[in-house]
C-alpha positions as CSV (number, residue, x, y, z in Angstrom):
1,X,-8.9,-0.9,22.7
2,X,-5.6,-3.0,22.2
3,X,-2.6,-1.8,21.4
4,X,-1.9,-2.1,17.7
5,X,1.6,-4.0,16.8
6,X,3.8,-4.4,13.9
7,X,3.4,-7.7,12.2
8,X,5.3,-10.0,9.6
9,X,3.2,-11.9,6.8
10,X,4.8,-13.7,4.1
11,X,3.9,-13.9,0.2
12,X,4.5,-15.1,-2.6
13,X,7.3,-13.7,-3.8
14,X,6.4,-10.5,-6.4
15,X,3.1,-10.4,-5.1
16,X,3.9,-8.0,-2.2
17,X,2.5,-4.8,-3.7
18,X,-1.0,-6.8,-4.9
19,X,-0.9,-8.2,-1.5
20,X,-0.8,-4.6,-0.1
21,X,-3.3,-3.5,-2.5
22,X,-5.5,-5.9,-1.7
23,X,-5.5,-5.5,1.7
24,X,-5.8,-2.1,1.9
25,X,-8.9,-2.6,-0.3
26,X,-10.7,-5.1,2.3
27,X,-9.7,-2.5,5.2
28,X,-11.6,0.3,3.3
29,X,-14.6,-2.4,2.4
30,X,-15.2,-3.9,6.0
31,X,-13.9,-0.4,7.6
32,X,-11.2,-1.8,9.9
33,X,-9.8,1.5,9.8
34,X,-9.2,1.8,13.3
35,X,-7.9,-2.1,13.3
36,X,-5.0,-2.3,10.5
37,X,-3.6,0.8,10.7
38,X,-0.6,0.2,7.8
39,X,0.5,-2.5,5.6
40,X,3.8,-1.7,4.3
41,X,6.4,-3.0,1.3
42,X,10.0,-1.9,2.9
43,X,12.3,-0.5,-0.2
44,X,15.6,0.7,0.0
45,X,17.5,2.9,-2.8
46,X,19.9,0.8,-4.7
47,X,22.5,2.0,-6.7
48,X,22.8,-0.1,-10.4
49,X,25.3,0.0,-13.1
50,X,24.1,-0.3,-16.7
51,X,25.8,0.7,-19.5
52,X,28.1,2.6,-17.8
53,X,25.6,4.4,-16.2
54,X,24.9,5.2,-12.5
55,X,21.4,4.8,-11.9
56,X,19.2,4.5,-8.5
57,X,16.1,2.4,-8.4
58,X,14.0,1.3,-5.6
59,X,14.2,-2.3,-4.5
60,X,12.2,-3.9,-2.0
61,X,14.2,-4.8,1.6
62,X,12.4,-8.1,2.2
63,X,11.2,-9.8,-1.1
64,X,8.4,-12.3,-0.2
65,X,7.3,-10.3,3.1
66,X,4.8,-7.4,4.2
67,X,5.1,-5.7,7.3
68,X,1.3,-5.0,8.7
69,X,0.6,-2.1,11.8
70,X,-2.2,-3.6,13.6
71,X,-4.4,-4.6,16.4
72,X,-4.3,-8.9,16.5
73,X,-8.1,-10.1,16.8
74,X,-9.8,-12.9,15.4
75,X,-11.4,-10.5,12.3
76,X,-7.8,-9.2,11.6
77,X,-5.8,-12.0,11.8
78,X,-9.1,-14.0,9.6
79,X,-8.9,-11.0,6.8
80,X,-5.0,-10.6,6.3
81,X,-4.6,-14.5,6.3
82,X,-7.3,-15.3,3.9
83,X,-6.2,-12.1,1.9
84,X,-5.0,-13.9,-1.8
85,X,-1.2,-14.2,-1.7
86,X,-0.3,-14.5,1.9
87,X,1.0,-17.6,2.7
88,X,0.4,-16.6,7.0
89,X,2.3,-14.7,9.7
90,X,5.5,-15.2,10.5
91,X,5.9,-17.0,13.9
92,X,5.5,-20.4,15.3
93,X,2.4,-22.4,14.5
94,X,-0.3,-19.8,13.6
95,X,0.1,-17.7,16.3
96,X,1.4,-14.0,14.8
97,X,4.5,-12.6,17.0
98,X,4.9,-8.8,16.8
99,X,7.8,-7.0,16.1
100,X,9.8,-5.5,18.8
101,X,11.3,-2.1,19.3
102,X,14.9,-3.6,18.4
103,X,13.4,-5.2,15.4
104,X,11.8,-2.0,13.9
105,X,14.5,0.5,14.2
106,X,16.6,-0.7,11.3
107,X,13.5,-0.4,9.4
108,X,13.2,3.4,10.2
109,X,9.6,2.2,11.6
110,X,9.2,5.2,14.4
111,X,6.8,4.1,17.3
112,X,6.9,7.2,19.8
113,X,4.1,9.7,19.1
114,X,4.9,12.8,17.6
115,X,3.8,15.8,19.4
116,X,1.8,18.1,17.2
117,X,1.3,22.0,17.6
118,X,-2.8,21.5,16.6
119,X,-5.7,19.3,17.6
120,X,-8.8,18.7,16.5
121,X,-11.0,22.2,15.4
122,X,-7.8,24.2,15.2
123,X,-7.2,25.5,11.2
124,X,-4.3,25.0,9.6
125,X,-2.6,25.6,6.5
126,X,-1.2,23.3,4.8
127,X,2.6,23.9,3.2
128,X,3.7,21.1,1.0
129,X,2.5,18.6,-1.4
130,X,-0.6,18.8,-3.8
131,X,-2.8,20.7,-1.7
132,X,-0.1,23.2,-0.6
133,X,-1.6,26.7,0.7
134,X,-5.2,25.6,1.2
135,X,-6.5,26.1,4.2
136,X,-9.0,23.6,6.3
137,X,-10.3,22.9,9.7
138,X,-9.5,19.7,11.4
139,X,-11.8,16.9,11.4
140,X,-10.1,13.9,13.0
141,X,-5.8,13.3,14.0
142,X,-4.4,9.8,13.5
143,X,-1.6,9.2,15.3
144,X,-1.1,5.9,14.0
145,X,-0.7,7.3,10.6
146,X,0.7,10.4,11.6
147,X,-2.0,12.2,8.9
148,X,-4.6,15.0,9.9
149,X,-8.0,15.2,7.9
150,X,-9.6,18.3,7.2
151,X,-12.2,19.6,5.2
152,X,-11.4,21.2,1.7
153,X,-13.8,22.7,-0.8
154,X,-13.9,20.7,-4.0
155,X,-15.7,21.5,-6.4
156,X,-18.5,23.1,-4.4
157,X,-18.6,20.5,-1.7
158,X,-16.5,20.0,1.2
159,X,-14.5,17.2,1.1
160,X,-12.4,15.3,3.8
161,X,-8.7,15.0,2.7
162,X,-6.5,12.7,5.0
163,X,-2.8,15.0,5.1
164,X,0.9,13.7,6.7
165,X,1.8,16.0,9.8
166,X,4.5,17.1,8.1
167,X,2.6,18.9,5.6
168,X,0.7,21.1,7.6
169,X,1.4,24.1,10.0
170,X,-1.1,25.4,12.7
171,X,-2.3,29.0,11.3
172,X,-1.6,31.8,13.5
C-alpha cells in the first residue's frame, strides 16, 4: 500500500466545511476508508471584542483551503477534485504536492505513531467522552486516525463504535 500524505485543495471560499462534508460522505459511499484517511478545516481560537466584551470564537486558519490525509491515486485524486467546491490541489499544473514535515508542525498535524498499551482482542475501558465506563473488545486500531473500534451493546445488538486513543485505557 502507499504511504498516505497530507494534501492542500483549495475552495471556494465559505464552502470549506460543505467541502469536508461532502467528502467525507463520498469516502463512506465508495468506502475509500483505507484511501482518505482525514479531511480537515484548520481553526484557531480568536479572541474578539464586542461590546466591551471578551469573547473567543473559532475561526478557520486558512479560509478557502482544506487540508486532506491521503494516499494519491488516480480514484483519489478523481473523487476529491470532482468533489463540488474544490477548485483542485494546490501545486503546479495538476499534479498534487504533499506536505512536508516542516510544513505540518505549525499546524499541530502529528505524523509519528503513537504507541498504544492494547491491540487488537485486548478489552478496554473506555474513560472519557459519551461512552465513558463502557467496556468493549477491540475490533480493528487505526493508526491513521488514532481511533480504536470496539463492540458496544446498543440496544440489544452489538454495535461497532470507532473511539480516539485518548479515550480509552487497556483493562487490567
Amino acid at each position: 500500500m502507499a504511504e498516505a500524505n497530507w494534501y492542500v485543495v483549495h475552495t471556494y471560499s465559505g464552502y470549506e466545511n460543505k467541502v469536508k462534508a461532502n467528502i467525507e460522505k463520498t469516502i463512506e459511499n465508495r468506502h475509500l476508508e483505507e484511501e482518505i484517511l482525514e479531511v480537515r478545516v484548520p481553526m484557531q481560537d480568536v479572541v474578539e471584542m464586542k461590546n466591551g466584551a471578551k469573547k473567543t470564537v473559532q475561526k478557520k486558519l486558512f479560509p478557502g483551503y482544506v487540508l486532506i490525509n491521503m494516499v494519491m491515486n488516480d480514484d483519489t485524486w478523481y473523487v476529491v477534485r470532482n468533489t463540488r467546491g474544490v477548485t483542485g490541489f494546490v501545486g503546479p499544473g495538476s499534479k498534487p504536492v504533499p506536505l512536508t514535515e516542516a510544513e505540518m508542525k505549525p499546524l499541530g498535524i502529528k505524523t509519528e505513531n503513537v504507541s498504544i498499551d492494547f491491540a487488537e482482542g485486548d478489552t478496554i475501558v473506555v474513560v472519557a467522552g459519551a461512552w465513558k465506563d463502557t467496556v468493549g473488545l477491540v475490533q480493528r486500531i487505526d493508526y491513521g486516525k488514532q481511533t480504536a473500534t470496539i463492540n458496544v451493546e446498543l440496544f440489544g445488538r452489538e454495535t461497532p463504535v470507532e473511539i480516539s486513543f485518548a479515550e480509552v485505557r487497556k483493562l487490567q
